[in-house]
C-alpha positions as CSV (number, residue, x, y, z in Angstrom):
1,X,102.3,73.8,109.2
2,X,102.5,77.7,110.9
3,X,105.2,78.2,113.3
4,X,103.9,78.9,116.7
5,X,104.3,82.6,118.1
6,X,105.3,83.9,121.1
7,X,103.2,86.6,123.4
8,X,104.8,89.2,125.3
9,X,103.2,89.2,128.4
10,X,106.1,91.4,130.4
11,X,108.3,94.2,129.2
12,X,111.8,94.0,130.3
13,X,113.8,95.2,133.5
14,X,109.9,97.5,134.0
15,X,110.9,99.5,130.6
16,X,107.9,99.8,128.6
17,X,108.7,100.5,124.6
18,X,104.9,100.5,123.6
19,X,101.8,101.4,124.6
20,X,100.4,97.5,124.1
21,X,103.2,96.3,126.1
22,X,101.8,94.9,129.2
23,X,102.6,94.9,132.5
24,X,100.8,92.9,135.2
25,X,99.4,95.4,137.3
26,X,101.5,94.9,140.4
27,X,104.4,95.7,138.3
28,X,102.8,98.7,136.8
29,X,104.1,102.1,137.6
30,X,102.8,104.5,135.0
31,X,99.8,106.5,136.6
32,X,97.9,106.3,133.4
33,X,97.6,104.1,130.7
34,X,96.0,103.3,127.4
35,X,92.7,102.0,126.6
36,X,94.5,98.9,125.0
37,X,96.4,98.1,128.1
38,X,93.1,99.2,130.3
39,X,91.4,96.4,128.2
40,X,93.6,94.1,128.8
41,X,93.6,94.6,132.4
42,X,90.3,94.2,133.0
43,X,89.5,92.0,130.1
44,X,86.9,94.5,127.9
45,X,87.2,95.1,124.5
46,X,88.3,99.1,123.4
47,X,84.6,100.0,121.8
48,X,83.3,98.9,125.7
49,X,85.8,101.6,126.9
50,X,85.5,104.7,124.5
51,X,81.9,103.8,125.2
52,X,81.8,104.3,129.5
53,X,84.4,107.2,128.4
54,X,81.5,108.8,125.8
55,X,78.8,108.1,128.0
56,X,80.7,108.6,131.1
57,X,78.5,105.7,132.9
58,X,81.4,103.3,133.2
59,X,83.3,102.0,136.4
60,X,86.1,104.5,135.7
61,X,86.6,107.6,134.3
62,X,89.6,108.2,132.5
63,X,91.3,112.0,131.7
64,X,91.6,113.0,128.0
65,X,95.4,114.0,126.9
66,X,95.3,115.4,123.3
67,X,92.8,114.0,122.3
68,X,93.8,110.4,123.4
69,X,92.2,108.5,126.6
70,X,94.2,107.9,129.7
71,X,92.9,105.5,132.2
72,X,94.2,105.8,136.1
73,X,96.2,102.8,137.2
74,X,95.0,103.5,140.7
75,X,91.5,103.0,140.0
76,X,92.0,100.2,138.0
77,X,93.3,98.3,140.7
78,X,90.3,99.7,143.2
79,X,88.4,98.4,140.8
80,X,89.7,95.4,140.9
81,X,91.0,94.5,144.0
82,X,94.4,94.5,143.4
83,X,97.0,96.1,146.7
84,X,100.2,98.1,145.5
């Protein structure tokens, strides 16, 4: 029988050590973040967000850092609703 696994769904004391760490968004105080955590957020998979990015047809446009895509927090939560 496999041992059950536990999900880290919060980081501690707001101190995030990854960049799949996830924060709900209330909580969230980076002005960016990664397409993983983006996904997560708005519950896409990554190939649906490097499409909209490659397209740039998607509901949010994210900034390119080195190479890497950063998604705005802010618009996130326009997008979905979500108050500070």
């Amino acid at each position: 029988m496999k041992a059950p696994t536990l999900q880290r769904t919060e980081a501690p004391a707001g101190n995030v050590t990854s960049p799949f760490d996830f924060l709900p968004l209330h909580l969230e105080t980076r002005t960016h973040v990664s397409t993983a955590v983006m996904c997560r957020h708005l519950g896409r998979r990554a190939q649906t967000a490097r499409g909209w990015a490659s397209r740039e047809d998607g509901p949010l446009r994210p900034t390119r850092v080195h190479g890497r895509l950063a998604w705005p927090v802010a618009d996130i939560r326009l997008l979905l609703g979500v108050a500070r």
